[in-house]
C-alpha positions in Angstrom: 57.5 -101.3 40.4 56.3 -101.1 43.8 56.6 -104.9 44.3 60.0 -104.6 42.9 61.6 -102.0 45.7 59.5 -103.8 48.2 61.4 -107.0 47.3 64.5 -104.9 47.3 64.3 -103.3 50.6 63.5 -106.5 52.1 66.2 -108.6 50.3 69.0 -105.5 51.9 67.4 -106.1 55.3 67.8 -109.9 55.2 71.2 -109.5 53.8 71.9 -106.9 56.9 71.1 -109.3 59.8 72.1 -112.5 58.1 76.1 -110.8 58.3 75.3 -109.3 61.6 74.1 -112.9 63.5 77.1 -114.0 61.5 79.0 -112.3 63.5 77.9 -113.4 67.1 80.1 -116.1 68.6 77.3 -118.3 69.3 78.2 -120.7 71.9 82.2 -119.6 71.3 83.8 -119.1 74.9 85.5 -115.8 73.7 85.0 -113.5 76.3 85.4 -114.7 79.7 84.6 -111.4 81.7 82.4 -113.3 84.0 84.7 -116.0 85.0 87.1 -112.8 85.0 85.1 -111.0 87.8 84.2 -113.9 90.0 88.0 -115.2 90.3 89.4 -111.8 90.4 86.5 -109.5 91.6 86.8 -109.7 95.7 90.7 -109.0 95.6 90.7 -106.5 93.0 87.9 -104.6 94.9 87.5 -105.7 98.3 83.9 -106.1 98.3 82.6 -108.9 100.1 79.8 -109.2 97.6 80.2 -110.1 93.8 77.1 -108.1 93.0 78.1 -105.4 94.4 81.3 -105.3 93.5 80.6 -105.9 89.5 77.8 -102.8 90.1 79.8 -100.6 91.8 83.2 -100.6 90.6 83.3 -102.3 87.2 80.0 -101.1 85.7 80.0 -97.6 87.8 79.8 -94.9 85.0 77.0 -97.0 83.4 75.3 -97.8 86.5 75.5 -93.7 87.0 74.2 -93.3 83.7 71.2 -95.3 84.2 70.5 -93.7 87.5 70.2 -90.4 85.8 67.9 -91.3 82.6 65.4 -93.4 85.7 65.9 -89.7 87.6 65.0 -87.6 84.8 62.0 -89.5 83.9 60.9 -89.2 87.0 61.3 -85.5 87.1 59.6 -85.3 83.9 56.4 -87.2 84.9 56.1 -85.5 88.4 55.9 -82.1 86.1 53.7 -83.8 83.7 51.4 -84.8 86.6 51.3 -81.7 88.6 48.2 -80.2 89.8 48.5 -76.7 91.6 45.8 -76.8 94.8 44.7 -73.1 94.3 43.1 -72.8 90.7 
């Protein structure tokens, strides 16, 4: 029985990514964002840079919201690792 629901479980999960790789344009051209941001990324934000221009003003909030997670750990592991002098 054991064999059975093994054989199960793993014929669902096989099933599960087979449609989800399905899915995936592989080598499709169907989003062009990056083609978008070169051609269109200097007028639309005036940044001399491309780089900075795609970090800062397209991908701002996530950028923010990475900043914040990499502050927090930090946080987390200086109060993890804190040793008071006078014990």
């Amino acid at each position: 029985m054991r064999r059975v629901i093994s054989i199960i479980i793993l014929l669902i999960i096989a099933g599960g990514l087979i449609l989800a790789f399905s899915q995936i344009p592989f080598g499709k051209n169907k989003i062009n964002v990056a083609n978008y941001y070169i051609k269109k990324g200097i007028e639309e934000t005036g940044a001399v840079n491309i780089i900075t221009s795609v970090v800062l003003n397209y991908r701002g909030f996530d950028t923010l919201g990475e900043v914040t997670v990499l502050f927090i750990a930090a946080i987390g592991l200086g109060a993890v690792l804190f040793v008071e002098g006078n014990q």
